[in-house]
C-alpha positions as CSV (number, residue, x, y, z in Angstrom):
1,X,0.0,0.0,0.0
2,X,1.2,3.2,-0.7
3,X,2.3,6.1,1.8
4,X,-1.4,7.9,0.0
5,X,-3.0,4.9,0.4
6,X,-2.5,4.9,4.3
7,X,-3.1,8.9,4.4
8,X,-6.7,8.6,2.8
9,X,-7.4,4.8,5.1
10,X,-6.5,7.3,8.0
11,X,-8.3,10.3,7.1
12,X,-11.5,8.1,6.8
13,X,-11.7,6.9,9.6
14,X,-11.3,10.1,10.7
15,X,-14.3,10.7,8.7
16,X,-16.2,7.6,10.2
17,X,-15.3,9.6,13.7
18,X,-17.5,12.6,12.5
19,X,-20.4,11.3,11.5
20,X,-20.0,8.9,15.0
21,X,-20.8,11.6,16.7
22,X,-23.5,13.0,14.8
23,X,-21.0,15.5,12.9
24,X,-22.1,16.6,9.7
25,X,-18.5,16.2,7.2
26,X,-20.4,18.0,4.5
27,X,-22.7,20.6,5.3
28,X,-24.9,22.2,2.8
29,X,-24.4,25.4,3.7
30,X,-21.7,27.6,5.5
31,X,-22.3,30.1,8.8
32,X,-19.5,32.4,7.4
33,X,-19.7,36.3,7.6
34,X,-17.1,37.9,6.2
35,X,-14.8,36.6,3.4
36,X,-11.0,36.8,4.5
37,X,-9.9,39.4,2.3
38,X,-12.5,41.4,4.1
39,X,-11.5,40.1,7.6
40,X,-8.1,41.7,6.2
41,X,-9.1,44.9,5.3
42,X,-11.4,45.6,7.6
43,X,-9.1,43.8,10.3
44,X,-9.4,47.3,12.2
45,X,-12.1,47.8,13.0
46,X,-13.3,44.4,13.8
47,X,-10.3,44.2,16.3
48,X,-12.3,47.7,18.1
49,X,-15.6,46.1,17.9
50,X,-14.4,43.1,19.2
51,X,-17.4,41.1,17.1
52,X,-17.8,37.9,17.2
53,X,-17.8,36.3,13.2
54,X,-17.5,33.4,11.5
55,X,-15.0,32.9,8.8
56,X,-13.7,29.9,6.9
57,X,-11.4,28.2,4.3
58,X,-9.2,25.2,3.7
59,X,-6.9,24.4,6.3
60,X,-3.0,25.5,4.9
61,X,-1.0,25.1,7.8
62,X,-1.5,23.4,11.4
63,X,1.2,24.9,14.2
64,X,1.6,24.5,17.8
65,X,1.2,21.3,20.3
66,X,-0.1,21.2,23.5
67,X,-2.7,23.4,24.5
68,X,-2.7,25.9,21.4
69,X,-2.6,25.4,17.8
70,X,-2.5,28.2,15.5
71,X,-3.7,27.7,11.5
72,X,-3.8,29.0,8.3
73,X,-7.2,29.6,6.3
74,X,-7.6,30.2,2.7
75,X,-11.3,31.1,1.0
76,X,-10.0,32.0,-2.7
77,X,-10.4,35.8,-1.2
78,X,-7.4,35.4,0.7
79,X,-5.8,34.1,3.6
80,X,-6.0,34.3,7.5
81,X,-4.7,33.0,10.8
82,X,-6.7,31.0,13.2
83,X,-5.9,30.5,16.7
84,X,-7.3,27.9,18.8
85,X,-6.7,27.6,22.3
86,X,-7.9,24.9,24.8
87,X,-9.5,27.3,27.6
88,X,-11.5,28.9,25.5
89,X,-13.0,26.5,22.8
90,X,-13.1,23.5,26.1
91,X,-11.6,20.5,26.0
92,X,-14.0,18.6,24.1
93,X,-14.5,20.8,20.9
94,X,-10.2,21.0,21.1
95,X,-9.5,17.8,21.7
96,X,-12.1,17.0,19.2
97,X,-10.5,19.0,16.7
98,X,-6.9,17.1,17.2
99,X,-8.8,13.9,17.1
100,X,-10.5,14.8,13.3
101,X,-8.9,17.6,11.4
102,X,-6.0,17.6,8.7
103,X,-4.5,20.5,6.6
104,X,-6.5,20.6,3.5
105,X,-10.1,20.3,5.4
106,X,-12.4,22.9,4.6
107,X,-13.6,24.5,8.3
108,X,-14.8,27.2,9.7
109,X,-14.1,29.0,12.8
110,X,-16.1,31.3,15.0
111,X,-14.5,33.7,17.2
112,X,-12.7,37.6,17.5
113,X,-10.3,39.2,15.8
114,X,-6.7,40.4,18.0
115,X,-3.3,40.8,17.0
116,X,-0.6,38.7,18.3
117,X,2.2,39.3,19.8
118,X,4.2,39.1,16.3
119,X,1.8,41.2,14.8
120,X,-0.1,38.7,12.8
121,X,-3.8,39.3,12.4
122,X,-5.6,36.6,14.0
123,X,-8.9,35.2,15.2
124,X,-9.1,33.4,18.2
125,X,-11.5,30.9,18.1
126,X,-14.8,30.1,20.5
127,X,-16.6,27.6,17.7
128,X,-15.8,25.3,15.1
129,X,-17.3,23.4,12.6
130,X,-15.8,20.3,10.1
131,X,-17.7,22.4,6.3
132,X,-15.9,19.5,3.8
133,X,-13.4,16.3,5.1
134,X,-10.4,15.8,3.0
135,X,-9.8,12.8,2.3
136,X,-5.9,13.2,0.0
137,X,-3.2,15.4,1.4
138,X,-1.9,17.6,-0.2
139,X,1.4,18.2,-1.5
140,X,4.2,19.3,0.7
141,X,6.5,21.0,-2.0
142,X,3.9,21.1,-5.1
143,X,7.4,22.1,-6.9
144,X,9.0,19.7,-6.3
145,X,7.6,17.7,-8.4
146,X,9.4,15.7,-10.7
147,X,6.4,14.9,-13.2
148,X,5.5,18.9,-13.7
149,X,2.8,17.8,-16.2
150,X,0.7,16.8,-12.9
151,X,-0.2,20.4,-13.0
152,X,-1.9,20.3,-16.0
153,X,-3.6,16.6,-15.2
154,X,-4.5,18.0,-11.3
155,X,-5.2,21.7,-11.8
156,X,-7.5,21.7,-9.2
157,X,-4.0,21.2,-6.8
158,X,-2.3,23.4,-8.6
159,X,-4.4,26.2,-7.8
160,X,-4.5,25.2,-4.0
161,X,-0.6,25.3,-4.0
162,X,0.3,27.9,-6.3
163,X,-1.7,31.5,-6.0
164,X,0.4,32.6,-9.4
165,X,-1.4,30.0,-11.1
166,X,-5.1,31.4,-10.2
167,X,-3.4,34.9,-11.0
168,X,-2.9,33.5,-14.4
169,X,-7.0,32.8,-14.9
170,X,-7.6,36.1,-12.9
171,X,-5.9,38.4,-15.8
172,X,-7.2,35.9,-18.5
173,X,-10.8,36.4,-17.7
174,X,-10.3,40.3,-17.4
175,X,-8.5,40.3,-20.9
176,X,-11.6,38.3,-22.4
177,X,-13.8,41.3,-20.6
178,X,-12.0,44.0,-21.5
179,X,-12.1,42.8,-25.4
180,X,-15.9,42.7,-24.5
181,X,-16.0,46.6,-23.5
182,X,-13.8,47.7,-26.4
183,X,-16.4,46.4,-28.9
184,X,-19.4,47.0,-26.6
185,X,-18.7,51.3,-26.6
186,X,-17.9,50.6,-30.1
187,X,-21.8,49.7,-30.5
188,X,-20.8,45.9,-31.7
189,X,-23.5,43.6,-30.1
190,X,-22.4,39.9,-28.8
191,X,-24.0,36.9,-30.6
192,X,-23.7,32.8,-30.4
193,X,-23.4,30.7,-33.1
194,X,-23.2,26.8,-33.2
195,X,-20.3,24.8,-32.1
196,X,-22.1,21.4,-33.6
197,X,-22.1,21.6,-37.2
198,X,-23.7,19.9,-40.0
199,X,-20.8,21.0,-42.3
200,X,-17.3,22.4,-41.0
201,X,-15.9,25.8,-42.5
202,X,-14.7,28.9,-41.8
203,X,-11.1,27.2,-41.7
204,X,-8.3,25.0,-43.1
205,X,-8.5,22.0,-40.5
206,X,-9.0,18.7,-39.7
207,X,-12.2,18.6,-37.2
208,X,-13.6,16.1,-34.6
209,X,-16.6,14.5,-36.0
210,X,-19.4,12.5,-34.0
211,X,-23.1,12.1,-34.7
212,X,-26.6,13.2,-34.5
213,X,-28.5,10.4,-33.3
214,X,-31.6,11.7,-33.5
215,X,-31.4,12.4,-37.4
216,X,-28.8,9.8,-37.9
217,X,-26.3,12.2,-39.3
218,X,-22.8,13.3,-39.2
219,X,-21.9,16.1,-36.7
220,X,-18.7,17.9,-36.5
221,X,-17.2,20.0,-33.8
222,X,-16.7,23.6,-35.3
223,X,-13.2,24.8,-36.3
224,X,-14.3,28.3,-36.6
225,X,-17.7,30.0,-36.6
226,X,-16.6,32.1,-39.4
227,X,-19.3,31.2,-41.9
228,X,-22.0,31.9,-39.1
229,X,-20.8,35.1,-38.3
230,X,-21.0,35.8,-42.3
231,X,-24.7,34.4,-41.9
232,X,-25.3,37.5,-39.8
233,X,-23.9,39.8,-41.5
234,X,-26.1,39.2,-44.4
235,X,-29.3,39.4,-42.3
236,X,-27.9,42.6,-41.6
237,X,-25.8,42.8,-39.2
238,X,-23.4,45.1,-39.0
239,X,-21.1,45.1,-36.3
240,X,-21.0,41.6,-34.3
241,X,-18.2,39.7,-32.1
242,X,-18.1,36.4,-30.6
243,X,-15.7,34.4,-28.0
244,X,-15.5,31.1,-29.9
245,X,-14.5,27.9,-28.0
246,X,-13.5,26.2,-31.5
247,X,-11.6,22.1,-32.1
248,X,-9.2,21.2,-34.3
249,X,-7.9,17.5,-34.4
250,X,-4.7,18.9,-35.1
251,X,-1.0,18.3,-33.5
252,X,-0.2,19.7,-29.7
253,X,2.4,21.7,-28.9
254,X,3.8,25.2,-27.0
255,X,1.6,27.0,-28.8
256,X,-1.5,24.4,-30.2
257,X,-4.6,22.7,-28.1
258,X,-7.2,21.1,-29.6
259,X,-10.1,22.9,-28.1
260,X,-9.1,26.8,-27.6
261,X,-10.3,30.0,-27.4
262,X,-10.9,32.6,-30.3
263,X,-12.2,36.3,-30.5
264,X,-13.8,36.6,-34.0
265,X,-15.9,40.2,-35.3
266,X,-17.2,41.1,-38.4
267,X,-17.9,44.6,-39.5
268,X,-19.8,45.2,-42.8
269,X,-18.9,48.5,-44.9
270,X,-15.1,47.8,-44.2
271,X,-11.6,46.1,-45.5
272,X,-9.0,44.9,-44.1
273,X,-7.2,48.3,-43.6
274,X,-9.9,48.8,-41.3
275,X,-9.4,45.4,-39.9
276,X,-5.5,46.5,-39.2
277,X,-6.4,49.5,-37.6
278,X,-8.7,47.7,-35.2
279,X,-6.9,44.8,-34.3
280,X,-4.1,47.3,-33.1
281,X,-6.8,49.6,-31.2
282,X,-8.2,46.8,-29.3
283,X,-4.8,45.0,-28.4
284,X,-2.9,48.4,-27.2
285,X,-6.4,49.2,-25.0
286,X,-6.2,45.3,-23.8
287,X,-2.5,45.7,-22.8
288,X,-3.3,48.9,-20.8
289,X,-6.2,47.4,-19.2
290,X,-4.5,45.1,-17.7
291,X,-1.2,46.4,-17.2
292,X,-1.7,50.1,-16.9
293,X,0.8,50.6,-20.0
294,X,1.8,49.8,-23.5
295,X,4.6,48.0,-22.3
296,X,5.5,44.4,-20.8
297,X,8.6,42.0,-20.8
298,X,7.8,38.3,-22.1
299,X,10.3,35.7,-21.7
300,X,12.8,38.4,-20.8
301,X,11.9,40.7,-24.2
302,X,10.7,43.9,-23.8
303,X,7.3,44.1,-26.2
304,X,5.7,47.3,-26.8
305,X,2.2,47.3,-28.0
306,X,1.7,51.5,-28.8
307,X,0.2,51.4,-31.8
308,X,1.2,52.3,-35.1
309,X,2.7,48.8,-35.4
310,X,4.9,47.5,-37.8
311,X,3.5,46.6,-40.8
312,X,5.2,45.2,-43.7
313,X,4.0,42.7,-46.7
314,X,4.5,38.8,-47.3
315,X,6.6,40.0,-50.5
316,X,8.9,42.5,-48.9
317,X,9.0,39.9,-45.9
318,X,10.1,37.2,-48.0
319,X,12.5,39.3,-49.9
320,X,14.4,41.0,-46.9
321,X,14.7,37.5,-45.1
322,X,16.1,35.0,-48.0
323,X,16.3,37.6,-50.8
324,X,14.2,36.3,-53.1
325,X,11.4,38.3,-54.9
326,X,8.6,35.9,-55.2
327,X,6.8,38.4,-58.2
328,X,10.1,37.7,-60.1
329,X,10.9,33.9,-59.3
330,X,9.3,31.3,-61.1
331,X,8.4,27.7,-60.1
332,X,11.5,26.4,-60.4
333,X,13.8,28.8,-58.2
334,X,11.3,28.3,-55.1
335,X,11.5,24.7,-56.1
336,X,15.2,24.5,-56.2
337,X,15.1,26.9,-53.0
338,X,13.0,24.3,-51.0
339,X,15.2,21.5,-51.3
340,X,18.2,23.9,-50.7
341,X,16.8,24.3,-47.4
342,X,14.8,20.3,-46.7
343,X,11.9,21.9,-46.9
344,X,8.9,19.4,-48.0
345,X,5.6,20.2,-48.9
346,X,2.4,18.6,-48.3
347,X,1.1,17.2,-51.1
348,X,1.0,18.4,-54.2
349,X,3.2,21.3,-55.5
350,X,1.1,24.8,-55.5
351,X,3.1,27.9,-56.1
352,X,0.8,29.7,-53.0
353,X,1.9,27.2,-50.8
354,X,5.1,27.1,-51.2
355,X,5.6,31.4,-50.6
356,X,3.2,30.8,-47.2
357,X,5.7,27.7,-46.2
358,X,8.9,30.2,-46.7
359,X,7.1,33.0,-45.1
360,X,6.8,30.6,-42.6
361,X,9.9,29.3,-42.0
362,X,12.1,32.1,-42.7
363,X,10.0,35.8,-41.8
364,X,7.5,34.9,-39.3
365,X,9.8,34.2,-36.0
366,X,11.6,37.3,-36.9
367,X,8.6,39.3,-35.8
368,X,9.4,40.2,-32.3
369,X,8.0,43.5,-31.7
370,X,3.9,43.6,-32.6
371,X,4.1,43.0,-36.4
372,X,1.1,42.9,-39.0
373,X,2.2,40.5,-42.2
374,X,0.0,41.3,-45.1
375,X,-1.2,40.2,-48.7
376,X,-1.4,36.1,-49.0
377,X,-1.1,34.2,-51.6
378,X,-4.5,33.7,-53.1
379,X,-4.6,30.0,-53.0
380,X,-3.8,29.8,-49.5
381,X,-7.1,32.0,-49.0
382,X,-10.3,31.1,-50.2
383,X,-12.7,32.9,-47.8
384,X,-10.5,36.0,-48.3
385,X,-11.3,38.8,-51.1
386,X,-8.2,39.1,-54.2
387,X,-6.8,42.9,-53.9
388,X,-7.9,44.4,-57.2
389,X,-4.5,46.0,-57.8
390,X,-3.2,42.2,-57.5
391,X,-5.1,39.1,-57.9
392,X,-2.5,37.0,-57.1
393,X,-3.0,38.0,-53.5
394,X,-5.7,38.2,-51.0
395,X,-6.4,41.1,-48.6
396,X,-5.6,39.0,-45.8
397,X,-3.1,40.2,-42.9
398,X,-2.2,38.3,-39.3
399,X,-0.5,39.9,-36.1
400,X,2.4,38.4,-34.7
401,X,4.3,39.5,-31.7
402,X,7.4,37.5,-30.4
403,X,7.3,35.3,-33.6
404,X,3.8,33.9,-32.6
405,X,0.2,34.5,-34.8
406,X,-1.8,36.0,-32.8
407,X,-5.0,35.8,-35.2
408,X,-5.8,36.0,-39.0
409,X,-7.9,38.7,-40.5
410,X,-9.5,39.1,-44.0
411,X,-11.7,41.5,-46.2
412,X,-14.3,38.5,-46.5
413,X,-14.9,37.1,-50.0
414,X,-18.6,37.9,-50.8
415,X,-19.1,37.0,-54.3
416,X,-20.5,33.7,-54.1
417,X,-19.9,32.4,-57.8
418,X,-16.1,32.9,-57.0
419,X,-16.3,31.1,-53.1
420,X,-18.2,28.4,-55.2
421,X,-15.2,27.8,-57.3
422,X,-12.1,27.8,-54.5
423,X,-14.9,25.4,-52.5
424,X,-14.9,22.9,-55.6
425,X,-11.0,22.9,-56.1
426,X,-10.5,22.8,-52.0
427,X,-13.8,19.3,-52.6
428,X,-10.8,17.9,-55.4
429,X,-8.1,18.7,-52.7
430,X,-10.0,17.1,-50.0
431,X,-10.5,13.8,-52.4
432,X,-6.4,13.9,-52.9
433,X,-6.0,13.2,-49.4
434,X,-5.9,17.0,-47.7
435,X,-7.4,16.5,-44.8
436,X,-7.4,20.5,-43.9
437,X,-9.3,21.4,-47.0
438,X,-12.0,22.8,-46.8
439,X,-15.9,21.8,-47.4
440,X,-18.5,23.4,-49.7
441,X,-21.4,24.6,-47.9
442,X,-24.5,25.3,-50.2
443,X,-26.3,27.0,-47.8
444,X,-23.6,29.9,-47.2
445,X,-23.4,30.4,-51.2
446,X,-27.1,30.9,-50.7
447,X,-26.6,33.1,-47.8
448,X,-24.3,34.9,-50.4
449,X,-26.1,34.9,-53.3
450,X,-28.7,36.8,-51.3
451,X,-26.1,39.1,-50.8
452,X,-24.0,40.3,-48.4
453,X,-21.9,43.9,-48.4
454,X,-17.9,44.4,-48.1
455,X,-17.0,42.8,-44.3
456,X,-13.9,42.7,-42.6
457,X,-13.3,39.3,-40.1
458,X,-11.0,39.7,-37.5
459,X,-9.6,37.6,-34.6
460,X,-7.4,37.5,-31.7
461,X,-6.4,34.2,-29.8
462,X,-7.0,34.5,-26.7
463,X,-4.9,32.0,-25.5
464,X,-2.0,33.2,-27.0
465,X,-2.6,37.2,-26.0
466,X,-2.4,35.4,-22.4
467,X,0.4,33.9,-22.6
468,X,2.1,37.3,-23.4
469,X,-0.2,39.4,-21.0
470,X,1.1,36.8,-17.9
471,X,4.5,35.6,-19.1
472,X,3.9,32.1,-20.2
473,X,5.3,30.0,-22.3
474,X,3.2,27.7,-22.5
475,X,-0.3,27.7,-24.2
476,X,-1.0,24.6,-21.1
477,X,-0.7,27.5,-18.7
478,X,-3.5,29.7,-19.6
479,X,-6.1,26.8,-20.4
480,X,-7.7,25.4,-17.2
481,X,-8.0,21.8,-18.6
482,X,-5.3,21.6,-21.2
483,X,-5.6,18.0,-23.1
484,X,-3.7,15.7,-22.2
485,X,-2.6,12.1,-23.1
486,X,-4.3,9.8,-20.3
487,X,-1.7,8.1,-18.6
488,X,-3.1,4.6,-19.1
């Protein structure tokens, strides 16, 4: 049996002691009065008044022996210092207490508030009460672990035994709200779309698929709500966002889960200029929100986020980085110039590919400092509109900062006998054996057919704007429940 094994047989008989004598281990409800970040900073005057209150939390710390025994409380708000003393709670509720209770219990305490002799805020105690048993200990030195990726599989420990880790969530769910009242004073109105879908789009990806039994149909889990969004816009719509839990069965790594988090918006009447323009407005106002500044160090880089970013083209990109001109080299030099380099492609040769694979390889980490990459290759794009000036190229731009996308952004394509052809050559791609390519969706051409005006998509990852916000470098870190591979 192992040394857990003994702690949990001990701890329930410690249980089986409670309800012996009549001792409710899990209460449905709680006597407490005042949360302890309030006991804190209120500490003051509830000393004066010399009140009597109830507070709780999970037991931190036990100190002491003998007669007095001194603990640490934490409720989420905070934490706080028990004291309980023999004379005053008697010697059946203390002894009692010795007999049942284990760090990691939730209690609570009843008593008033002093200061000890060291200075500590503290409240003696005249009452207690078990509010949940423990029945696993909790880790000593939660850093000292060797297997680190317990973190990720017992998050619900990790938060216990790391307040970093919660601060991590804190600023993640204020980034998310203060996204939420950029658009909001901007007059753009929230919406949900589906996540199940009868037809995947909006993407290049490979998705989860399950199954409607009621209609005995395929079902897939949505890789973007894109094409819903567009829905809107052409039951008019102007101005719309969404935060888009979307799934791609795709690979995992620093920067990649399979279920994650996206801000998408559409806004009718406008291009991607104004998509550029935006992205940077709502990112510096994010960064000051929650940093007071435009400013922050990640991984030991100082990033500034004051807009006007850096903007440059996938052309001049390409051609300051490996010197070639990709308007002046034919098939054959990027050819020659991916096997100089043992760089394969997947599948079949396409000139568009091959420009977005050395943009990727060569440009893309070199984008430190808040970048914005513009004009794709059109047939890496089929949901984005060709630039008039160029129709090689779509008016498609992404933001990267510290060599990492941070979202992709297109003037939408909204002439549906065009979408209906790039649907029909991704259908031919998809029988090849691309397993990202994209679906046609008959219904959307409708949707488009019935017409819908100029629209520029944006996004933002909101995983990845927390990693930078809070220093991680990890995507694991700033997702509650990162996947993981089950260890049996």
């Amino acid at each position: 049996m192992s040394s857990i094994d003994e702690i949990r047989d001990a701890r329930i008989k410690k249980l089986e002691l409670l309800k012996k004598r009549g001792c409710e281990a899990y209460p449905a409800n709680s006597k407490r009065e005042i949360s302890l970040k309030d006991a804190v900073d209120d500490f003051e005057n509830l000393e004066k008044g010399k009140e009597t209150k109830w507070i709780a939390g999970r037991i931190m710390s036990i100190r002491g022996q003998g007669a007095i025994v001194f603990i640490t409380l934490n409720d989420g708000t905070g934490t706080f210092q028990g004291l309980l003393k023999k004379d005053i709670l008697g010697d059946e509720k203390f002894d009692f207490w010795n007999e049942v209770v284990d760090i990691g219990d939730f209690v609570e305490i009843q008593g008033t508030f002093f200061t000890t002799k060291r200075g500590e805020k503290t409240l003696e105690a005249k009452d207690w009460r078990m509010l949940s048993k423990s029945l696993r200990p909790l880790p000593e030195k939660w850093h000292g672990l060797v297997d680190v990726e317990e973190r990720y599989r017992k998050r619900y420990v990790d938060l216990i035994m790391n307040p970093k880790v919660k601060d991590v969530f804190v600023t993640r769910s204020k980034i998310v709200e203060a996204v939420r009242e950029f658009l909001l004073k901007d007059n753009y109105i929230e919406v949900q779309t589906p996540i199940l879908q009868p037809i995947y789009g909006g993407g290049s990806a490979r998705p989860f698929t399950s199954k409607l039994n009621a209609l005995d149909i395929p079902l897939y889990m949505r890789i973007s709500n894109e094409l819903y969004l567009k829905r809107l816009v052409v039951g008019g719509f102007e101005k719309i966002f969404e935060f888009s839990a979307d799934f791609r069965n795709e690979g995992i790594d620093r920067s990649h889960n399979p279920e994650f988090m996206l801000f998408e918006a559409m806004t009718a009447y406008k291009d991607y200029v104004f998509g550029m323009q935006i992205i940077e407005d709502i990112t510096e106002y994010v960064v000051k929100k929650i940093t007071g500044g435009t400013k922050i160090i990640y991984q030991g880089v100082e990033l500034d986020f004051k807009k006007p970013w850096s903007r440059v083209n996938m052309r001049d990109a390409i051609k300051e980085y490996t010197g070639i001109d990709i308007e002046e080299a034919d098939d054959k030099k990027l050819k020659l110039f991916l096997a100089e380099h043992k760089i394969e492609l997947t599948g079949k040769y396409v000139r568009g590919n091959a420009i977005m694979v050395i943009s990727e390889e060569f440009c893309e980490k070199k984008f430190i400092q808040p970048t914005i990459l513009y004009d794709y290759p059109v047939e890496t794009s089929p949901l984005a509109k060709q630039k008039e000036s160029n129709p090689k190229y779509v008016e498609r731009f992404e933001q990267y900062i510290y060599g990492m996308e941070v979202g992709n952004n297109y003037s939408e394509l909204n002439d549906p006998q065009i979408l209906e052809k790039n649907w029909k050559a991704q259908e031919e791609a998809l029988k090849k054996g691309d397993e990202e390519a994209q679906r046609m969706d008959k219904d959307f051409i409708n949707a488009l057919e019935v017409g819908m005006p100029a629209t520029c998509g944006i996004a933002i990852s909101i995983d990845r704007l927390t990693m930078l916000l809070t220093n991680q470098n990890s995507i694991r870190d700033v997702i509650f429940f990162p996947f993981m591979k089950p260890k049996e």
